[in-house]
C-alpha positions in Angstrom: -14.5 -9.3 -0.1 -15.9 -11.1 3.3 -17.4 -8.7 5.7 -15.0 -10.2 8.9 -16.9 -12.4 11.3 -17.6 -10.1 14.2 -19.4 -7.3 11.7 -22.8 -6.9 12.0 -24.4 -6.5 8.9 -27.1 -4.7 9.5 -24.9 -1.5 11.0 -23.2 0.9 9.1 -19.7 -0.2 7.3 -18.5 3.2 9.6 -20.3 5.3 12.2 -18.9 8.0 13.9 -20.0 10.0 16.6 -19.5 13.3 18.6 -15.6 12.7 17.9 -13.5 15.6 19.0 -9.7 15.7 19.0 -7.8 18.5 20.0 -3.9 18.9 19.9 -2.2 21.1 22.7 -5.7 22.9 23.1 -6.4 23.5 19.9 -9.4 22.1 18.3 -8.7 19.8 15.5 -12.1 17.9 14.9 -15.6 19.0 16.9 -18.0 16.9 17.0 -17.9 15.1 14.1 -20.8 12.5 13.4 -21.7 10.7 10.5 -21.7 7.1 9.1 -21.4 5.8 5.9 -23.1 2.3 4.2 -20.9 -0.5 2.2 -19.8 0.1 -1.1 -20.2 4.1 -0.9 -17.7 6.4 -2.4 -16.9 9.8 0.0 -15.2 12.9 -1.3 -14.0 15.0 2.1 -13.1 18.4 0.9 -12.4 21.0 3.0 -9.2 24.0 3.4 -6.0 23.1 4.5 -6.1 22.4 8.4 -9.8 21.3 8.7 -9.4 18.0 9.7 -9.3 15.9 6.9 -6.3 14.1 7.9 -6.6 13.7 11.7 -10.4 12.2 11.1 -8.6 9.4 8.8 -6.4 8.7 11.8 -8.9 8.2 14.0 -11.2 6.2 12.2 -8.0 3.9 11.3 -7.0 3.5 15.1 -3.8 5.4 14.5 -5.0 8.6 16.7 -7.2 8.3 20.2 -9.8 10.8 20.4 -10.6 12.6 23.4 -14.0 11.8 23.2 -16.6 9.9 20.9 -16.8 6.7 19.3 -16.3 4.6 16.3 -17.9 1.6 15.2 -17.1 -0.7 12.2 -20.4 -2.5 11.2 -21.9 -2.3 14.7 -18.2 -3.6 16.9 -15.5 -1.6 18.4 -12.5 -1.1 16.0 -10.1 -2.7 18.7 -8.0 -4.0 15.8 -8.0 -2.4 12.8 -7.2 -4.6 10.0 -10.6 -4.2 8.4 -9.9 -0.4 7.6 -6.7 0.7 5.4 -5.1 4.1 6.0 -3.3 5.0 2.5 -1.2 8.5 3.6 -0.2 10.7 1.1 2.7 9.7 -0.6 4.8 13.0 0.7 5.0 11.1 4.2 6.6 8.1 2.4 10.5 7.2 2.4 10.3 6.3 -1.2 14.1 5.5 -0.9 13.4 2.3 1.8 14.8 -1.1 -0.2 11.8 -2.8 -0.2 9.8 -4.1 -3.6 6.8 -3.4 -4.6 5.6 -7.5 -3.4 7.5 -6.6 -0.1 4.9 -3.4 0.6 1.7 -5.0 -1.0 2.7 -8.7 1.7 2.9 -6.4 4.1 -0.9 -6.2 4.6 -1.0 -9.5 5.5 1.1 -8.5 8.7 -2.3 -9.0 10.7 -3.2 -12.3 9.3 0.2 -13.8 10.0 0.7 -12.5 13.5 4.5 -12.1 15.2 7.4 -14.5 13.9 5.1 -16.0 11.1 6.5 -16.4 7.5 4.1 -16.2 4.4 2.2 -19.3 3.4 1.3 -20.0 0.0 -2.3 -18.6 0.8 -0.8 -15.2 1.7 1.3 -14.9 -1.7 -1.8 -15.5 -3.7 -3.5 -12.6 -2.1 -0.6 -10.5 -3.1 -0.8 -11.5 -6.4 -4.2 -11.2 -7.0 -4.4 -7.8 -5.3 -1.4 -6.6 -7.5 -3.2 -8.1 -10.7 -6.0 -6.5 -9.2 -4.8 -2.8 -9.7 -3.3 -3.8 -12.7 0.9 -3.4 -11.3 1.3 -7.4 -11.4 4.7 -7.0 -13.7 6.1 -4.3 -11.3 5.8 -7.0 -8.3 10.1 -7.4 -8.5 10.4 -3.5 -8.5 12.3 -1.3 -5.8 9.7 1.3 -4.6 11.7 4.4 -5.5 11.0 3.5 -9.9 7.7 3.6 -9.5 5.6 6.7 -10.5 3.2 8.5 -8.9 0.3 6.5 -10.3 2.4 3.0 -9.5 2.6 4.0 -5.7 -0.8 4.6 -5.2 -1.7 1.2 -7.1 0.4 -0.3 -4.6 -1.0 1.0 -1.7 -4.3 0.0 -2.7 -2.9 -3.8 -3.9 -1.7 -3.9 0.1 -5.0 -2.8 1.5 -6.6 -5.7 -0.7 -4.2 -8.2 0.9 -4.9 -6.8 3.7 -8.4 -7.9 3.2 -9.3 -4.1 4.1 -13.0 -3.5 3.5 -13.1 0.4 4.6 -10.6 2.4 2.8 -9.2 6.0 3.6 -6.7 7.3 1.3 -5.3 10.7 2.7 -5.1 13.3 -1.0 -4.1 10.3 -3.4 -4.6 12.3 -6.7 -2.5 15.1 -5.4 0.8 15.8 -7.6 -0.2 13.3 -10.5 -0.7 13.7 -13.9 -4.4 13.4 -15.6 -4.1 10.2 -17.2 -3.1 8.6 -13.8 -5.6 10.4 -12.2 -8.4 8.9 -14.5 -6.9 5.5 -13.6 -6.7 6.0 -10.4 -10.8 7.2 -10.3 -11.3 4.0 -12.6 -9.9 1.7 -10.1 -12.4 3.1 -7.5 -14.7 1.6 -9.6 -13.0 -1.9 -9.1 -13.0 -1.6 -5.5 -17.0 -0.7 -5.6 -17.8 -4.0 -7.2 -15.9 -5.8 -4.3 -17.6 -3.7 -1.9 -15.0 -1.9 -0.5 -16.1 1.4 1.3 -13.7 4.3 0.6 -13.2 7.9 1.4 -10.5 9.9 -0.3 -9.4 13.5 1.5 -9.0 15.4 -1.9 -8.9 19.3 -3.1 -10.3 18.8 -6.2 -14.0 19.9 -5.6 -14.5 19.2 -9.3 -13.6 15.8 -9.2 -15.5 15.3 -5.9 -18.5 16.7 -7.3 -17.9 14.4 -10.4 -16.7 11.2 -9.0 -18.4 10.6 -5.6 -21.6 9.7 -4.2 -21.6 12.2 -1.2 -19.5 14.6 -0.5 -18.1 15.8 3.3 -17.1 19.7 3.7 -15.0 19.5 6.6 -13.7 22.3 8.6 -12.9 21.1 12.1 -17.4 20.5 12.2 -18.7 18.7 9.2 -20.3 21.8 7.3 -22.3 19.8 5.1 -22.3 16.0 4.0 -25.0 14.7 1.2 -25.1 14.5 -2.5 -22.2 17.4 -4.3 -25.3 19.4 -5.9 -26.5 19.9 -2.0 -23.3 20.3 -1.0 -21.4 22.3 -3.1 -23.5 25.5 -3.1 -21.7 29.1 -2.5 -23.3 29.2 1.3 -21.6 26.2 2.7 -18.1 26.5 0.9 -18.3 30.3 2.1 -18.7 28.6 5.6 -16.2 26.4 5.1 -13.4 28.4 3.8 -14.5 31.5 5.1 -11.9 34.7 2.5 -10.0 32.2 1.2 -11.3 32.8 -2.0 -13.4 34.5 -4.4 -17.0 33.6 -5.8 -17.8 34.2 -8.7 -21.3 33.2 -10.8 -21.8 33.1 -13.7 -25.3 33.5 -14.1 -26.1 30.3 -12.1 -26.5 30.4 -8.5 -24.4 27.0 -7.8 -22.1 27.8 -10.8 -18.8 28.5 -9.1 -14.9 29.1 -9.7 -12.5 29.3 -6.7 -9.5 31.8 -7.2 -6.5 29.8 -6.4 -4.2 33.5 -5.9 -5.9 33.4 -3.1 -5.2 29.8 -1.0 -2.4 29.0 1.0 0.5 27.0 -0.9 -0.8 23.4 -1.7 -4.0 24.7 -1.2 -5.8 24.5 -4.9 -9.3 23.9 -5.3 -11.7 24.0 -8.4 -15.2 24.1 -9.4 -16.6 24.6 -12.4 
């Protein structure tokens, strides 16, 4: 992975700061400030509503804050196709006739500009990105026979031709099973080694704690961000969440199980 020629290495892969956002008067993000260095893995956690979602489309370019900024490694984001917005797969039309090679070339969108057909070049990326996340014999596929696992695979495989080097995918372990989770989490790994940044939105608080270097407890204000033993402790996820759940310890002060009767629906989070 090559950091793109106007990045300064010295600055942050991402820094963001005092970014608000509100939508029809309504406060979405408050701000938010952080930054994050290259090759780090982010867990944002945080209830249903706080955030997680619109900050990803700001950072990405989709959404325009009302005020802050973002920088990626020290320049203006101005075009985005160092960073990779995965959604979750819910906002997908998984019927579209498209293969799996048609979704993964489309990263390349940016590097072949209007009217351009794919070289030679821009197939081998999507190749190697599909051999990458380990879906190269699914390349001929329609979308739709994928499973859940598949589709994030190839999302990632199109943010690797895309050449992204900042990645934020919006709840990807959401609605599959565990073994495809665990692949998933291993293929973070992968990405690591090539120095790709990532942040996954996720509900698992478990996995966060388990999986990620830092961890960012969102709600609308970042309530914490730092290592998950700082993090997740019973005072910030009380501020975070407020009643939407129980506490209960057993015997250790940081030992803590969230009743899911309690959440909204889709809202399930767990620490053990």
């Amino acid at each position: 992975m090559y950091p793109h020629s106007n990045h300064q290495t010295d600055k942050p892969i991402l820094d963001v700061r005092s970014v608000s956002v509100r939508y029809n008067g309504r406060v979405a993000l408050d701000d938010v400030t952080f930054h994050l260095h290259v090759g780090e893995r982010i867990a944002v956690v945080g209830p249903n509503g706080a955030g997680k979602s619109t900050l990803f489309k700001v950072v990405s370019g989709v959404l325009q804050s009302q005020s802050g900024e973002v920088t990626i490694s020290g320049s203006q984001p101005t075009v985005h196709s160092c960073i990779a917005y995965i959604p979750q797969r819910s906002q997908v039309d998984w019927n579209f006739p498209v293969s799996v090679a048609d979704v993964v070339m489309m990263g390349r969108s940016a590097k072949l500009g209007p009217l351009n057909w794919p070289k030679k070049r821009d197939w081998d990326f999507v190749n190697h990105a599909l051999e990458t996340v380990e879906i190269g014999n699914l390349s001929k596929r329609q979308i739709s026979q994928l499973s859940g696992g598949q589709q994030q695979r190839m999302f990632i495989a199109r943010a690797l031709a895309q050449e992204a080097e900042l990645m934020l995918m919006d709840e990807p372990l959401t609605g599959l099973d565990t073994p495809a989770q665990e692949g998933l989490l291993d293929l973070l790994d992968t990405l690591r080694e090539q120095k790709v940044t990532v942040m996954v939105a996720t509900h698992d608080l478990e996995q966060a704690a388990k999986h990620f270097d830092r961890i960012m407890l969102l709600n609308k204000k970042i309530v914490a961000f730092g290592d998950p033993q700082s993090v997740l402790h019973s005072d910030n996820l009380l501020s975070a969440y407020g009643g939407r759940f129980r506490i209960i310890v057993d015997g250790h002060e940081d030992l803590l199980t969230l009743d899911d009767s309690c959440c909204d629906e889709g809202e399930h989070d767990h620490v053990h």
